[in-house]
VOBAPA-16266 format. One record per residue: x, y, z of N, C-alpha, C in turn; residue number from 0. Coordinates in pm, whole numbers, plus 50000, padded with zeros to 5 digits. Layout:
! residues N
n_px	n_py	n_pz	ca_px	ca_py	ca_pz	c_px	c_py	c_pz	n
X	Y	Z	X	Y	Z	X	Y	Z	NUM .
...
***
This chain:
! residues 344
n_px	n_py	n_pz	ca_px	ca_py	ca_pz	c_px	c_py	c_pz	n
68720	13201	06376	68751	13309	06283	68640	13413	06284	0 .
68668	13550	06307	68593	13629	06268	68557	13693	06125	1 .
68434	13664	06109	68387	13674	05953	68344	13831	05940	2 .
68406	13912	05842	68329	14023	05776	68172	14016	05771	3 .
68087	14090	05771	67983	14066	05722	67991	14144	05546	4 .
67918	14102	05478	67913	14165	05322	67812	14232	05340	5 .
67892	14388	05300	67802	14509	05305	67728	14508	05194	6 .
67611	14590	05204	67527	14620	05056	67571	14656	04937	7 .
67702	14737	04948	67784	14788	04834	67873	14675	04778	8 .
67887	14586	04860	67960	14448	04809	67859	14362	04752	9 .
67702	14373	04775	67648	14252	04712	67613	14297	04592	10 .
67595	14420	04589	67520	14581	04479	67630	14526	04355	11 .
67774	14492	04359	67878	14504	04271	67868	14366	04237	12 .
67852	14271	04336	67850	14077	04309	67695	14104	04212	13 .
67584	14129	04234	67504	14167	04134	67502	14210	03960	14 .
67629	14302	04013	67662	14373	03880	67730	14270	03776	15 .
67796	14207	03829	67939	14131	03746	67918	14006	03727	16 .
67920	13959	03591	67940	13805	03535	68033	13757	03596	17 .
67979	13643	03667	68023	13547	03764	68082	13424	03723	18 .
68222	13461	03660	68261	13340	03551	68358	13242	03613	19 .
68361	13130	03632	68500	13026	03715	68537	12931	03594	20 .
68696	12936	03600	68704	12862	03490	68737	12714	03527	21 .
68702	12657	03647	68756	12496	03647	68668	12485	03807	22 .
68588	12362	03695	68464	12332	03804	68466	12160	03764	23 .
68492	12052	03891	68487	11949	03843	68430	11867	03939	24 .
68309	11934	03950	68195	11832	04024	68165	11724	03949	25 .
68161	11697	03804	68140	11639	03728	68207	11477	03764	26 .
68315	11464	03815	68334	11368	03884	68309	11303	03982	27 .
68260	11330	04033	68133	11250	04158	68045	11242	04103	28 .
67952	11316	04014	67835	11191	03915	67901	11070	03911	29 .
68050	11082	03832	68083	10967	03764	68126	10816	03858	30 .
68180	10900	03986	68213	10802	04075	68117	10762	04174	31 .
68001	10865	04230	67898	10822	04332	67759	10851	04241	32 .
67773	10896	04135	67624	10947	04108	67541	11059	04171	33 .
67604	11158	04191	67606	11260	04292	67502	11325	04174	34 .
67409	11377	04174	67331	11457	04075	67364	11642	04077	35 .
67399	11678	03957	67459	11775	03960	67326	11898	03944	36 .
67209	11826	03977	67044	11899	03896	66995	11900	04030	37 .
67064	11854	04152	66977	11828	04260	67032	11917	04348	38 .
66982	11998	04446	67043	12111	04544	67127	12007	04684	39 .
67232	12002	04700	67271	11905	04794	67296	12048	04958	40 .
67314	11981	05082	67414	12021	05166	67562	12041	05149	41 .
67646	12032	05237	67729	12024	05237	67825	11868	05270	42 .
67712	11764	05289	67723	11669	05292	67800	11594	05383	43 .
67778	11466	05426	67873	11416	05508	68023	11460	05529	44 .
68121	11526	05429	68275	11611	05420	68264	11706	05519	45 .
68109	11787	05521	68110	11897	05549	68205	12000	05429	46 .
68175	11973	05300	68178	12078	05200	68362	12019	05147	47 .
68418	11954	05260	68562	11905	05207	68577	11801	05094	48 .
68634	11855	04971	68677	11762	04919	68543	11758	04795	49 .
68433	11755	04810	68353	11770	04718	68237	11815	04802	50 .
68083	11846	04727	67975	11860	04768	67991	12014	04812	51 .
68062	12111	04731	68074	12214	04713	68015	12376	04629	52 .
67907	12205	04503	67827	12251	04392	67751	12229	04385	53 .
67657	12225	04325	67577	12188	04219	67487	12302	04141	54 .
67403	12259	04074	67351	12378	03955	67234	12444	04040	55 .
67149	12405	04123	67074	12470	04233	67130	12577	04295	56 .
67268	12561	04338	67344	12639	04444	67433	12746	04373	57 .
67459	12681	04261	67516	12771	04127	67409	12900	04121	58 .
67320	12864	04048	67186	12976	04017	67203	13061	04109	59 .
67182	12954	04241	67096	13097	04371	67224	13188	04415	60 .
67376	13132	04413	67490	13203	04393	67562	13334	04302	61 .
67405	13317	04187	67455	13391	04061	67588	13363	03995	62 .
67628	13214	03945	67718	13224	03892	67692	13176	03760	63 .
67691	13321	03678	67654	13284	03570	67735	13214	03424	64 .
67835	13151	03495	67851	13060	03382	68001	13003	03448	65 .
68053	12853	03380	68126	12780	03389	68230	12704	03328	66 .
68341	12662	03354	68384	12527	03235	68412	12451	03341	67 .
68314	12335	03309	68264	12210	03334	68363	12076	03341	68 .
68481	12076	03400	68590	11970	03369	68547	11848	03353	69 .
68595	11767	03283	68618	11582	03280	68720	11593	03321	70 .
68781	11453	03436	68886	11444	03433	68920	11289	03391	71 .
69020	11308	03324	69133	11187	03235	69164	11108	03395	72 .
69113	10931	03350	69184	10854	03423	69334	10794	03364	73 .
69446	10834	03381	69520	10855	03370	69563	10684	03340	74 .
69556	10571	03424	69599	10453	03416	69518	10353	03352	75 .
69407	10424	03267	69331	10320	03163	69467	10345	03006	76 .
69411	10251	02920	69484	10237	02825	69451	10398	02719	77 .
69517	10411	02635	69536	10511	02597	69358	10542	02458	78 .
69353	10394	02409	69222	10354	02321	69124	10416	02447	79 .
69123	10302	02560	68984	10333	02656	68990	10484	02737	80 .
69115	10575	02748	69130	10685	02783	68997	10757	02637	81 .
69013	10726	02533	68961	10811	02428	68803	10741	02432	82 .
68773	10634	02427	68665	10595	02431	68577	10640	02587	83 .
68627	10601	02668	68570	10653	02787	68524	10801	02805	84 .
68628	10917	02784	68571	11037	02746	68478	11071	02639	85 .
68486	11014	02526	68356	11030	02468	68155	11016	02503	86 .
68268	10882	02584	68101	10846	02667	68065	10945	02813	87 .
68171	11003	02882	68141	11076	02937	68102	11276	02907	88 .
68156	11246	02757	68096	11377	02706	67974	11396	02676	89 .
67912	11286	02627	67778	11274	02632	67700	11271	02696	90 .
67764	11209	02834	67652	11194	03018	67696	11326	03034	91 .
67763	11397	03024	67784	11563	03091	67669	11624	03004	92 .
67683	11616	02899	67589	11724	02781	67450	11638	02817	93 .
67417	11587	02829	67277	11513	02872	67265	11564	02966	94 .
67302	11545	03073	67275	11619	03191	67239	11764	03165	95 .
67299	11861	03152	67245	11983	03048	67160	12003	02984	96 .
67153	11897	02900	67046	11913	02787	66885	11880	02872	97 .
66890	11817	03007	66806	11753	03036	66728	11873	03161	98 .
66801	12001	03158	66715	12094	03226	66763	12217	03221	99 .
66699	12233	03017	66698	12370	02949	66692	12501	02989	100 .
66519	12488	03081	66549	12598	03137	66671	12666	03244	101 .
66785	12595	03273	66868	12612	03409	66996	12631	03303	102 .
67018	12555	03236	67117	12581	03180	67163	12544	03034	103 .
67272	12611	02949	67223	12642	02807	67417	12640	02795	104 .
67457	12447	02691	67557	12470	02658	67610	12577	02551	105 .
67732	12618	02566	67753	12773	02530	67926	12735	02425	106 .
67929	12809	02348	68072	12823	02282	68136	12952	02314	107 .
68071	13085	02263	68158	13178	02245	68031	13284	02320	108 .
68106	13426	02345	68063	13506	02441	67946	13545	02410	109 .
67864	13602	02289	67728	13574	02290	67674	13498	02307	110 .
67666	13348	02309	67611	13211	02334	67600	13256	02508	111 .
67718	13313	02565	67733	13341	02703	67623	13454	02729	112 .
67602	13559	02667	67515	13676	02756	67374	13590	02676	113 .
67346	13553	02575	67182	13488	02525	67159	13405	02652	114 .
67224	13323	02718	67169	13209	02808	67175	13349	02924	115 .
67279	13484	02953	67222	13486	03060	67106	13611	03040	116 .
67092	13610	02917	66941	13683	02960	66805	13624	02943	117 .
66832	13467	02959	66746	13398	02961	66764	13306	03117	118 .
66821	13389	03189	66857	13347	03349	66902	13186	03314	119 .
66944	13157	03274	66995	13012	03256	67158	13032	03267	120 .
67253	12934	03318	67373	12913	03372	67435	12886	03271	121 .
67541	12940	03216	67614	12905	03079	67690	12809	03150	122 .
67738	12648	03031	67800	12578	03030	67918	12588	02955	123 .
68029	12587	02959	68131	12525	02867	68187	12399	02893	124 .
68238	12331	02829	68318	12169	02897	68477	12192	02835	125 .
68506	12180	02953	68631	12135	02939	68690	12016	02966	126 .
68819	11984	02921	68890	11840	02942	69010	11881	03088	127 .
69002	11804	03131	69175	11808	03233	69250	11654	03183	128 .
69345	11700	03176	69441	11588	03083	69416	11543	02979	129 .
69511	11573	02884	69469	11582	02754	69514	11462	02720	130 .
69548	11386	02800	69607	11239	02752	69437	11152	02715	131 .
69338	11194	02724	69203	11159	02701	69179	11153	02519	132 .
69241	11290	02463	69255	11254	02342	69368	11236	02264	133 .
69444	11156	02323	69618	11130	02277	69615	11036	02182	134 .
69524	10951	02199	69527	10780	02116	69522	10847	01937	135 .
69444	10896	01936	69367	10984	01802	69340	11134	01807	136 .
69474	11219	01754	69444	11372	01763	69319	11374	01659	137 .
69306	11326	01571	69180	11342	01498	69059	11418	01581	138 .
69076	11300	01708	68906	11350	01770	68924	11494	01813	139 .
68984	11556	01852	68990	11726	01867	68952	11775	01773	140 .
68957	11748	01629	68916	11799	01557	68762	11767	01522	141 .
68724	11643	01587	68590	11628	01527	68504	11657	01680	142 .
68597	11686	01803	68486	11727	01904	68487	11903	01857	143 .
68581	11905	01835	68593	12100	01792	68576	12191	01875	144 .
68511	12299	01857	68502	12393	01980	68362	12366	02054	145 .
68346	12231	02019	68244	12195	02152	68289	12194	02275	146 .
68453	12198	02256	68531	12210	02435	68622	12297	02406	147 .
68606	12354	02518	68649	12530	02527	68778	12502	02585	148 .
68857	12436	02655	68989	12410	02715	69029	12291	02724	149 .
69170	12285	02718	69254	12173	02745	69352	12179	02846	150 .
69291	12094	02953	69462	12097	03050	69592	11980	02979	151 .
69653	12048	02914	69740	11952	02857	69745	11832	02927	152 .
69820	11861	03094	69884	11735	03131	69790	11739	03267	153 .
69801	11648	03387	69742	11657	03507	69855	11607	03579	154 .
69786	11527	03689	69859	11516	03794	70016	11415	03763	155 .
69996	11319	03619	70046	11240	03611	70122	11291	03462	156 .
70273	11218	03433	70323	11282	03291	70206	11209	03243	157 .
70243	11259	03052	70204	11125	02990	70231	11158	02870	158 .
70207	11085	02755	70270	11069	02620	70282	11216	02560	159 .
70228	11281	02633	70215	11471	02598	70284	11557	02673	160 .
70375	11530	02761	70455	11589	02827	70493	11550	03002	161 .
70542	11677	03104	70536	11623	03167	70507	11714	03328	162 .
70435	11666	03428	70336	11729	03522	70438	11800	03635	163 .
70377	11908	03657	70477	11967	03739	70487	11926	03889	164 .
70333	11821	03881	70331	11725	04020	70501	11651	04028	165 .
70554	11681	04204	70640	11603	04243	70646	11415	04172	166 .
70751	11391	04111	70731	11243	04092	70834	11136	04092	167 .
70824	11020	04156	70953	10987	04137	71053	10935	04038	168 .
70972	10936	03920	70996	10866	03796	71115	10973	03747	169 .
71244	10956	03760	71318	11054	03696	71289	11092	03545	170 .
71316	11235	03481	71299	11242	03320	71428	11313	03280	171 .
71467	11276	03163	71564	11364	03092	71561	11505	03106	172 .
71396	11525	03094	71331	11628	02972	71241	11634	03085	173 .
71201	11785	03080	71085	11856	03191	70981	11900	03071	174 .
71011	11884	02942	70878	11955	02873	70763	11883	02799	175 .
70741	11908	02684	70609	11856	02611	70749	11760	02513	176 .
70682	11642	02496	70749	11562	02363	70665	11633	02234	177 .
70709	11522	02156	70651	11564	02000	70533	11577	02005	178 .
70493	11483	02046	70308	11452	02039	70235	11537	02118	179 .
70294	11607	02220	70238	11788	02279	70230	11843	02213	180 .
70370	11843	02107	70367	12006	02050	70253	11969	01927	181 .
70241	11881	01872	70127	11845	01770	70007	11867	01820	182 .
70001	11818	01929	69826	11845	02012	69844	12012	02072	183 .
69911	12093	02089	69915	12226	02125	69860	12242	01984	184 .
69911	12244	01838	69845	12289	01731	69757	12245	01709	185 .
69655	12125	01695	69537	12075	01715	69426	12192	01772	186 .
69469	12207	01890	69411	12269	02018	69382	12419	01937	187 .
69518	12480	01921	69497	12606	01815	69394	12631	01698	188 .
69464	12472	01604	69338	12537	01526	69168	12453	01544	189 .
69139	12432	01630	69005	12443	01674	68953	12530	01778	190 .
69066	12657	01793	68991	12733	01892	68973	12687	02025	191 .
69023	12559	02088	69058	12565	02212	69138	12656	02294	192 .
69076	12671	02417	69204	12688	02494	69334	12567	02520	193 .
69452	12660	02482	69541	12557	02559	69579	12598	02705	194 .
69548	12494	02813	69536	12496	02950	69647	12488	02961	195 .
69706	12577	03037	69856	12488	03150	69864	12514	03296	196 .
69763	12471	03304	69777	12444	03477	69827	12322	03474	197 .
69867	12264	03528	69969	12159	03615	70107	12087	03519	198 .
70077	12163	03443	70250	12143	03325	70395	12189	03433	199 .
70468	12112	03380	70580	12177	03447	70643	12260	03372	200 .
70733	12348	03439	70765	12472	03396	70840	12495	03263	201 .
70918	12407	03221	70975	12361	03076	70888	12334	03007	202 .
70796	12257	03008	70666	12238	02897	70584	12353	02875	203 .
70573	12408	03030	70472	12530	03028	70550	12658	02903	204 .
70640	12652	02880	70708	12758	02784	70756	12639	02675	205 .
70785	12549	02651	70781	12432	02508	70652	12452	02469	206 .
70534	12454	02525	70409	12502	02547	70382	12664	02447	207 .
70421	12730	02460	70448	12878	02405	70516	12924	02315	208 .
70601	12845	02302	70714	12797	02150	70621	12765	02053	209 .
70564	12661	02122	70438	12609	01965	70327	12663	01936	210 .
70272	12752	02053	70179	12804	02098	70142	12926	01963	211 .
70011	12937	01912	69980	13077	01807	69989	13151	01886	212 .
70091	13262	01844	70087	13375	01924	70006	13449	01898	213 .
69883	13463	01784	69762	13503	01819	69671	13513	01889	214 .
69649	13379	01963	69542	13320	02048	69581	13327	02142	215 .
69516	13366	02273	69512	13377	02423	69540	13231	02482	216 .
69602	13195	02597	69639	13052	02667	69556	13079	02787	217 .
69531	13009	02865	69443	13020	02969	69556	12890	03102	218 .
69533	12941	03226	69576	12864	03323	69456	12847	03433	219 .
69360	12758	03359	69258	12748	03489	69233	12769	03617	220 .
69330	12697	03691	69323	12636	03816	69442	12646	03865	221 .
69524	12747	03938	69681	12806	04024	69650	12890	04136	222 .
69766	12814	04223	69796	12936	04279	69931	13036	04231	223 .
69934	13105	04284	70074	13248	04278	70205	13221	04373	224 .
70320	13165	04315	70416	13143	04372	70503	13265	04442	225 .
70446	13349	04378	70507	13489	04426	70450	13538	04624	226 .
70346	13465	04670	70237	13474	04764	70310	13334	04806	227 .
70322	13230	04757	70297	13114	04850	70373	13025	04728	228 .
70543	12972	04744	70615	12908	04690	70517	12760	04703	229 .
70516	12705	04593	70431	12536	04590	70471	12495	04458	230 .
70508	12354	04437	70529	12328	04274	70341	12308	04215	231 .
70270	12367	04252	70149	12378	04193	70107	12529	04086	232 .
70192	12580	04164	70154	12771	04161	70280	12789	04055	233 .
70201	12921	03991	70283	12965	03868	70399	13096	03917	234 .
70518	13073	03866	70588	13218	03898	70549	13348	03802	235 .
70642	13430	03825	70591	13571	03750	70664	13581	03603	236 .
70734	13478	03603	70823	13484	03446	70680	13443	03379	237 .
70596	13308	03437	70500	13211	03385	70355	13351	03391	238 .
70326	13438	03461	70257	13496	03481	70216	13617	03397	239 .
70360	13664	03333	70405	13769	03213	70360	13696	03127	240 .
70411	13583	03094	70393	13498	02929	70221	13481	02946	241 .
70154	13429	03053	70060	13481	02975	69963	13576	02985	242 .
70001	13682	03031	69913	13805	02988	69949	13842	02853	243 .
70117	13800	02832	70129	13808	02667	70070	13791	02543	244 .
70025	13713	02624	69879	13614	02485	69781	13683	02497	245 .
69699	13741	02598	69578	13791	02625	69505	13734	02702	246 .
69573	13614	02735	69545	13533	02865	69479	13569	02958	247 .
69415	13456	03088	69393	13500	03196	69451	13354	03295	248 .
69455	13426	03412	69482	13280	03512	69380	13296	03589	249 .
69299	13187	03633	69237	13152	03723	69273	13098	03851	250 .
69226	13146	03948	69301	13118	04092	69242	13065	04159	251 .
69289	12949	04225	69243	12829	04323	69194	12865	04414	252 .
69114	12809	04494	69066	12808	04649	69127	12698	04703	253 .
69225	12577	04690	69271	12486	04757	69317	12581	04858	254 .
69363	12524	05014	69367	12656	05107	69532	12588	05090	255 .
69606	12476	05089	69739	12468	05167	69810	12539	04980	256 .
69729	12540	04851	69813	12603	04783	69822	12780	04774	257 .
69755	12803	04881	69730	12954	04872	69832	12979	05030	258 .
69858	12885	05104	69971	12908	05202	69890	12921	05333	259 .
69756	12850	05371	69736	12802	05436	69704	12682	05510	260 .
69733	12617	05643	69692	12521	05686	69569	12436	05611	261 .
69521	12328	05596	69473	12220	05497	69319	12264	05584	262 .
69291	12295	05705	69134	12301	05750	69114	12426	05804	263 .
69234	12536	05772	69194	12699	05798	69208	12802	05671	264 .
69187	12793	05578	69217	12833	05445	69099	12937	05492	265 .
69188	13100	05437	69056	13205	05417	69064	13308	05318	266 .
68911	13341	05252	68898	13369	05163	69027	13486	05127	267 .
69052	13537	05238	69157	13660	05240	69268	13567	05126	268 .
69308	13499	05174	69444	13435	05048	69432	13423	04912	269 .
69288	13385	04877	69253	13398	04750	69269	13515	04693	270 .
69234	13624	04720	69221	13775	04674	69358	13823	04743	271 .
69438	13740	04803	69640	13830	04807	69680	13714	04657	272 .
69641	13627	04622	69719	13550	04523	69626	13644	04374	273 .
69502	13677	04375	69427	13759	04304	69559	13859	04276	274 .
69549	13934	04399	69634	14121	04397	69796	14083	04352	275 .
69838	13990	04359	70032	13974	04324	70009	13998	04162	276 .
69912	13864	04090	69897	13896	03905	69833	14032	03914	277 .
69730	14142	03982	69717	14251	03973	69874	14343	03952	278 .
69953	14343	04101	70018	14400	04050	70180	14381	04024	279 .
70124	14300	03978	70260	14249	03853	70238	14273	03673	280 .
70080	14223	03590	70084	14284	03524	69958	14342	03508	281 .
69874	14400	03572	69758	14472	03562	69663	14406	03609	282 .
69509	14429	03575	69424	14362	03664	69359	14263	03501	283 .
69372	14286	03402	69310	14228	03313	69359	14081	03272	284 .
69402	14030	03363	69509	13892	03376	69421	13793	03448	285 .
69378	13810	03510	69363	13712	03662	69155	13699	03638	286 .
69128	13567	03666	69000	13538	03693	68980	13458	03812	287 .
68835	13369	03816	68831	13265	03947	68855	13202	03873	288 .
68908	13037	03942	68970	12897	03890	68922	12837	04007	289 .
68815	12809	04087	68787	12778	04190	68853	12626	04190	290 .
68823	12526	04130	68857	12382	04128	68744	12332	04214	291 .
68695	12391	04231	68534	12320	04296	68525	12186	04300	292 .
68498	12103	04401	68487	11975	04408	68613	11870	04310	293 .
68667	11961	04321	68851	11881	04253	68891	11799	04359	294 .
68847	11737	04498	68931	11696	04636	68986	11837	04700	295 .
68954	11941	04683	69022	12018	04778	68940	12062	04884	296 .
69004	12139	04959	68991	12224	05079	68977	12335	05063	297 .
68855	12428	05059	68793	12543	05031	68856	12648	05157	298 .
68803	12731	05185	68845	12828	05248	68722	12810	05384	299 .
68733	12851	05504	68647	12830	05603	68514	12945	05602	300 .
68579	13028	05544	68469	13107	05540	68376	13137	05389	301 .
68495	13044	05303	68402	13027	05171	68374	12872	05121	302 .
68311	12769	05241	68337	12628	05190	68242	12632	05066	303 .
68171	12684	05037	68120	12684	04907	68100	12785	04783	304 .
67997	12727	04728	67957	12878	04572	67899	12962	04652	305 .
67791	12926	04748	67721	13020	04865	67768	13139	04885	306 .
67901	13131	04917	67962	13290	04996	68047	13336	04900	307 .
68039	13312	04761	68146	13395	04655	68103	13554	04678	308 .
68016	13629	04738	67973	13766	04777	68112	13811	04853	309 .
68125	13679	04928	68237	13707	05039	68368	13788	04963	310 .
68431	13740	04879	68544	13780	04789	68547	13924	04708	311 .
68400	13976	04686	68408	14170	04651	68414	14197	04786	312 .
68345	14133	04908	68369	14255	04979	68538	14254	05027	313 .
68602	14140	04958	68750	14157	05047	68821	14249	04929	314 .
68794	14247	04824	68806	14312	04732	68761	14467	04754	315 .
68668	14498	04800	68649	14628	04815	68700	14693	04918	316 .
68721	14575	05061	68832	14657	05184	69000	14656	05125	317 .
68945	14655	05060	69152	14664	04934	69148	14794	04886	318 .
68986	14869	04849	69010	14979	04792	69000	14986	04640	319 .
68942	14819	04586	68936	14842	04451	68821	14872	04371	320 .
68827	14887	04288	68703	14931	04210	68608	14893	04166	321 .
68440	14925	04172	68399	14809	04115	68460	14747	03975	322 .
68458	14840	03869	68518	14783	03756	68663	14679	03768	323 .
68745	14707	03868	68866	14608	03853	68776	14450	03899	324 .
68691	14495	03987	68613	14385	04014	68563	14318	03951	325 .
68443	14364	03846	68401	14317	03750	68495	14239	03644	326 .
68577	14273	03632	68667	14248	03522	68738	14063	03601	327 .
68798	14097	03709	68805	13976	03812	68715	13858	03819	328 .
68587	13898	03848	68444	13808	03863	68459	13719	03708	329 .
68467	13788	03585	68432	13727	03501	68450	13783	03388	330 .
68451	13948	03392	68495	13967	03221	68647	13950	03169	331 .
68691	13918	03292	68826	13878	03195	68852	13765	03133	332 .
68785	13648	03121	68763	13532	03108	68668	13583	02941	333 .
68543	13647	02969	68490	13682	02858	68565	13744	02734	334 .
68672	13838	02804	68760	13919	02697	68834	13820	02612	335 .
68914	13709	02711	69014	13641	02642	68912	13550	02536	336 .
68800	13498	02612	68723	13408	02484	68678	13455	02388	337 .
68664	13583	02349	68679	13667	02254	68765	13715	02145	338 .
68882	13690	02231	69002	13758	02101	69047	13574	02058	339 .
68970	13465	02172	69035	13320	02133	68879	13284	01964	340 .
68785	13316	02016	68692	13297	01913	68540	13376	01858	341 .
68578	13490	01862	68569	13626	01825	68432	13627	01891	342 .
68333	13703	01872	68168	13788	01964	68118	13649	01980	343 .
***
């Protein structure tokens, strides 16, 4: 593949712009290899596939100034040890954090976000993926509070909260959220979460919006654009309207086969055509990064890591766009929506 080089006017604008991704889940290889998220790695035996895509070393020198930090829900523990287990892993995530101040500074709301970055430190947020983690006891949402900034309702698997837009063979009546969704969608509301719907299926994703405060902004972490590249992963443009409705933003994947390329030729170019479809469908104030960083996927060849996110203004700027639509892309749109979700 022949690579662009990134002109000066492309790094001049990556400089300029808060560097915000909303679904980063390196956090799971601590949990499964002990992978240290404080330590600068390679690209590791994968060669960057699949994980070893992050860490907070490579973050910094990347300029990406801030994050939400996924847990992910083991789906086939009991529903008690689903709730107990995340607790204990909320605490090894925030330790980890807490344990190298100067680098990085857990964060709630968008001043918490510019104080850490004018103290060059990496804003944290944590988020959950599968909300079946706090299903046993909605209580605990209320007593973790807006210490976690998002909820992916459902993941790869249904569960007592609805049901995943992952292929499955388990036939259902019902494609949406049961009771106990729509109760945890209001939970989620009134503590100022985001409610996530990346990997909901498309009936829940709008049962989802029914219950949903139509005050508060919804967020879709981690998609691709079905409009670019048909996948039951990727959101359509009915799903794409509803939520800019809210004030929303979607975040867009780097997996390469959900952006509509081959599984070991994925390039950054697809990311920024699934970017430009939510551009122009409903404006540019919609759409952020959702990298899924070290989620098991397959990065792009010319962006296997945080390293070359420079790469993406300059494809952005041979488009002709602006720095400001840029800026707004990188990260303030993510800032805007956490704003109107839990005010300065």
């Amino acid at each position: 593949m022949n690579v662009r080089p990134i002109l000066p006017e492309a790094r001049a604008i990556y400089d300029s712009c808060d560097i915000i991704d909303l679904h980063v889940d390196t956090f799971i290889w601590n949990r499964i290899f002990g992978y240290d998220l404080r330590k600068r790695h390679g690209r590791g035996l994968t060669g960057a596939h699949f994980m070893s895509q992050v860490d907070l070393p490579r973050l910094r020198e990347a300029k990406v100034s801030g994050a939400i930090w996924s847990i992910t829900t083991n789906p086939f523990r009991t529903s008690r040890a689903r709730s107990e287990i995340f607790t204990r892993n909320f605490a090894r995530l925030t330790e980890i954090f807490e344990s190298v101040p100067n680098e990085v500074a857990l964060v709630k709301t968008v001043a918490d976000y510019f104080d850490a970055k004018s103290q060059h430190r990496h804003a944290a947020w944590i988020g959950v993926q599968g909300g079946n983690a706090l299903d046993f006891d909605l209580d605990a949402i209320d007593r973790f509070g807006d210490r976690l900034i998002k909820v992916t309702v459902v993941h790869l698997l249904s569960s007592p909260l609805g049901v995943t837009s992952a292929p499955s063979p388990m036939g259902r009546s019902t494609k949406g959220l049961t009771g106990r969704g729509r109760e945890f969608i209001e939970r989620l509301n009134a503590n100022r979460i985001f409610v996530d719907l990346a990997h909901i299926h498309h009936e829940g994703f709008f049962d989802a919006l029914k219950v949903h405060d139509r005050s508060k902004p919804v967020l879709v972490s981690h998609t691709g654009i079905s409009g670019v590249h048909p996948h039951w992963r990727n959101l359509d443009d009915e799903q794409i309207r509803a939520v800019a409705d809210t004030g929303g933003t979607i975040g867009i994947i780097y997996q390469s086969t959900f952006l509509g390329d081959p599984a070991l030729k994925g390039r950054a170019e697809s990311v920024v055509n699934h970017i430009e479809h939510v551009v122009n469908l409903v404006g540019d104030d919609y759409v952020s990064l959702g990298s899924d960083w070290d989620g098991m996927i397959l990065t792009p060849t010319d962006m296997p890591t945080c390293l070359e996110l420079p790469r993406l203004v300059q494809l952005m700027l041979d488009r002709g766009w602006s720095a400001e639509r840029i800026q707004k892309i990188m990260g303030g749109n993510f800032l805007r929506a956490l704003k109107l979700l839990r005010g300065a």
